[in-house]
C-alpha positions, 0 to 999 in steps of 0.5 A: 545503538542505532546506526549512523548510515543504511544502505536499502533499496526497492526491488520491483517493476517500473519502478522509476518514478517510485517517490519512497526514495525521496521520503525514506532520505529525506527523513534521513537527513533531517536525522543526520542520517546518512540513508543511500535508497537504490532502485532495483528494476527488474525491468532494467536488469532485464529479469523477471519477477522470479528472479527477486530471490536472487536479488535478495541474496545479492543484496544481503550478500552486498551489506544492504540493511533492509529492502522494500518489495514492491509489484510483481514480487511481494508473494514471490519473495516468501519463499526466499526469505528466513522468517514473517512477521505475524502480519506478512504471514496473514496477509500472504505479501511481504513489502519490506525486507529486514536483514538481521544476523543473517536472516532476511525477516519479511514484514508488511508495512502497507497494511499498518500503513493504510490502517494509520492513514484511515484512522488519522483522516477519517477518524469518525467514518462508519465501518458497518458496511464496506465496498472496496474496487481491487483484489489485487497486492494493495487491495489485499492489504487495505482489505486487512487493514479494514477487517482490523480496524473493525470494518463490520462486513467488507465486500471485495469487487474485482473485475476477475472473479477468481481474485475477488474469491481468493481474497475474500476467502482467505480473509474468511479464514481469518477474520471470520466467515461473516466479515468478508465477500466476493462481487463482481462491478455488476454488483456494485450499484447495489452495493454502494447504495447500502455502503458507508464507504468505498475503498478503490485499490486498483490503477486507474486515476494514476497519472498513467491511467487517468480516468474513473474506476466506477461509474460518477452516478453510483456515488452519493453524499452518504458515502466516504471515499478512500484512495490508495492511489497517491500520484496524483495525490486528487485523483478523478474519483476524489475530485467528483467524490469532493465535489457531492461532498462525500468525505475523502482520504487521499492515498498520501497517507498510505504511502507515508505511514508504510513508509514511515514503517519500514524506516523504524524497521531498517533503522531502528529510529523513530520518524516524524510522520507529520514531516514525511506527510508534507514530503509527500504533498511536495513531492507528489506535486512535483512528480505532477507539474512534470508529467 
């Protein structure tokens, strides 16, 4: 029998403007659910990102439910933690933290997240040959989350050489050695001309990194375009992309399908994903007239 209240929280960097609190209750209260979402900044606690397996056993300690990990501490929360979900295990991150019977189990929710987001909006988008800009925590996730989606080969580009390898060899290991490769932005003219889409998973196009990850004159109406970034929820790239009539994923969906995720682990009750995707619309929106 599900509980009647949670206590969970999101362990990270600047994480102030984060909007999972606001989904994660909101979804609660429309199940009568009584869900207290805390914020744990190790910028404000004044801690860096090592400290993370201190912040576990206190909030274990302290009767938390579950936890969200975000950026800087994914990989670093492994070593703390008592067991992995096979899908944390593979991609080597772990975003939500389930304490059960003592044990803290880490699952990662962005790769079944971006996969449900991807399947939902651009459910007929060729898979042959894939480009994606970002090698870094949320880059690694989407990249998985493609490869199991039955992308046929996935070319990962990073403007650090070593992270585009790194990510392309161990999704080499997994998903076979002909899946998957390395390129740095002097290749992607090249690339996209070839691809059927372009995934981006890198900050810039957030509000506090405005801008264009790659050239406008590589895109082209043969290309679908996805975005992780969510706020905003029509960043520069989606905004030009839309206007050759490229077709396009926000990244709302993402959000609110990883969202959704670890609301059914740190719960045990199913959400209303239809409703967390309006919630993201409004609150994005909002989060966007105050900036």
């Amino acid at each position: 029998m599900p509980q009647d209240s949670y206590l969970v929280g999101l362990i990270g960097s600047g994480i102030g403007p984060s909007l999972s609190p606001a989904l994660h209750q909101r979804e609660a209260d429309r199940q009568g659910v009584r869900y207290l979402y805390r914020l744990i900044d190790i910028d404000r606690l004044g801690v860096g990102a090592e400290a993370v397996g201190d912040l576990v056993r206190a909030a274990r300690d302290l009767g938390f439910d579950g936890l969200n990990i975000t950026h800087p501490c994914k990989q670093l929360v492994i070593p703390h933690l008592d067991a992995l979900a096979p899908q944390a295990e593979a991609l080597g991150a772990v975003n939500t933290v389930v304490f059960e019977d003592g044990r803290a189990v880490g699952h990662n929710t962005d790769v079944t997240g971006f996969a449900a987001s991807f399947a939902r909006g651009l459910p007929d988008a060729p898979l042959e040959r894939v480009a994606q800009l970002g090698a870094g925590g949320a880059g690694a996730a989407v990249a998985h989350a493609l490869l199991t989606l039955g992308a046929g080969h996935l070319t990962v580009v990073d403007a650090l050489p070593d992270r585009a390898a790194g990510l392309a060899a161990a999704l080499k290991r997994h998903f076979g050695a002909e899946r998957a490769a390395a390129a740095g932005p002097e290749a992607l003219p090249a690339l996209l001309g070839d691809a059927d889409g372009i995934v981006h998973a890198t900050p810039t196009g957030m509000a506090a990194h405005p801008g264009l990850p790659l050239p406008a004159e590589l895109l082209h109406p043969g290309l679908w375009v996805a975005e992780v970034v969510y706020r905003p929820l029509e960043t520069e790239l989606l905004r030009t992309a839309g206007a050759l009539g490229c077709a396009t994923l926000d990244g709302g969906g993402m959000a609110v399908f990883q969202a959704a995720d670890a609301f059914r682990l740190f719960t045990g009750r199913e959400p209303d994903s239809t409703r967390m995707l309006t919630d993201i619309a409004e609150l994005a929106g909002a989060a966007g007239a105050r900036n």
